[in-house]
C-alpha positions in Angstrom: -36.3 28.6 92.4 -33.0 29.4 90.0 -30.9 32.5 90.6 -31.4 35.8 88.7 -27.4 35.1 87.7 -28.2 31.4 86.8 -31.2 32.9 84.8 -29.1 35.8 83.0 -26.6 33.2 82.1 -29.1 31.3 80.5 -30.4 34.1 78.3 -27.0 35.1 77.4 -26.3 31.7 76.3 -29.1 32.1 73.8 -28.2 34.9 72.5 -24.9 34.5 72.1 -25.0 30.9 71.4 -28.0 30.1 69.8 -28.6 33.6 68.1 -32.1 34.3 69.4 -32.8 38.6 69.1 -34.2 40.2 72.5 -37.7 40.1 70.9 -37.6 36.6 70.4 -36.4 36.1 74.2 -39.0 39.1 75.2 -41.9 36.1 74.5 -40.4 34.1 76.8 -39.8 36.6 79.2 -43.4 37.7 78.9 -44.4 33.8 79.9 -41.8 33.5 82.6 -44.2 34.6 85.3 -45.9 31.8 84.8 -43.3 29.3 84.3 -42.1 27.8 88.0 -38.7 26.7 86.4 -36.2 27.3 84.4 -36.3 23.5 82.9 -39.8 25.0 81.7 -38.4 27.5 79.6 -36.5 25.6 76.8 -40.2 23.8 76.6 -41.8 27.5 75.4 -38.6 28.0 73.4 -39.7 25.1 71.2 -43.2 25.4 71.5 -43.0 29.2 70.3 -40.8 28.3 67.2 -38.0 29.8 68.4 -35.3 27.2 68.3 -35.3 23.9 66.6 -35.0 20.6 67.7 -31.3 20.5 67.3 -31.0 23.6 69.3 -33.5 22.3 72.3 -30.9 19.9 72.6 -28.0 21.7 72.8 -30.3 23.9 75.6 -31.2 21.3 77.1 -27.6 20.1 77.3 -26.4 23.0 78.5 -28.8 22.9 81.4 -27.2 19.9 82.0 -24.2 21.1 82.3 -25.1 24.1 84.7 -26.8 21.6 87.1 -24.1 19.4 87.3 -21.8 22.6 88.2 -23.9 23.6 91.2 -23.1 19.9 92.4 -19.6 20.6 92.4 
């Protein structure tokens, strides 16, 4: 399972990157207890409406990115 501090990173990035409010994040957050990873979550991002699928990518890239940190 991902680190809190990978986790607040990624909800950071959304909000700062991406724009999404806390109440947009806050139905995500309500799912996350049943969401075993955090390659789940930009699923229910899209799913829920709440990014596009030019901004999935650019999540989904950006969880590239993190991963490929940690291998460093």
């Amino acid at each position: 399972m991902e680190s809190n501090s990978i986790l607040n990173q990624f909800y950071e990035f959304l909000q700062e990157d991406l724009f999404l409010s806390s109440a947009e994040l806050a139905v995500v957050r309500n799912q996350q207890h049943s969401v075993t990873s955090l390659t789940n979550l930009p699923m229910l991002l899209w799913q829920y409406g709440l990014v596009s699928l030019e901004q999935l990518q650019r999540v989904l890239d950006w969880l590239d990115h993190q991963t490929l940190l940690n291998l460093l």
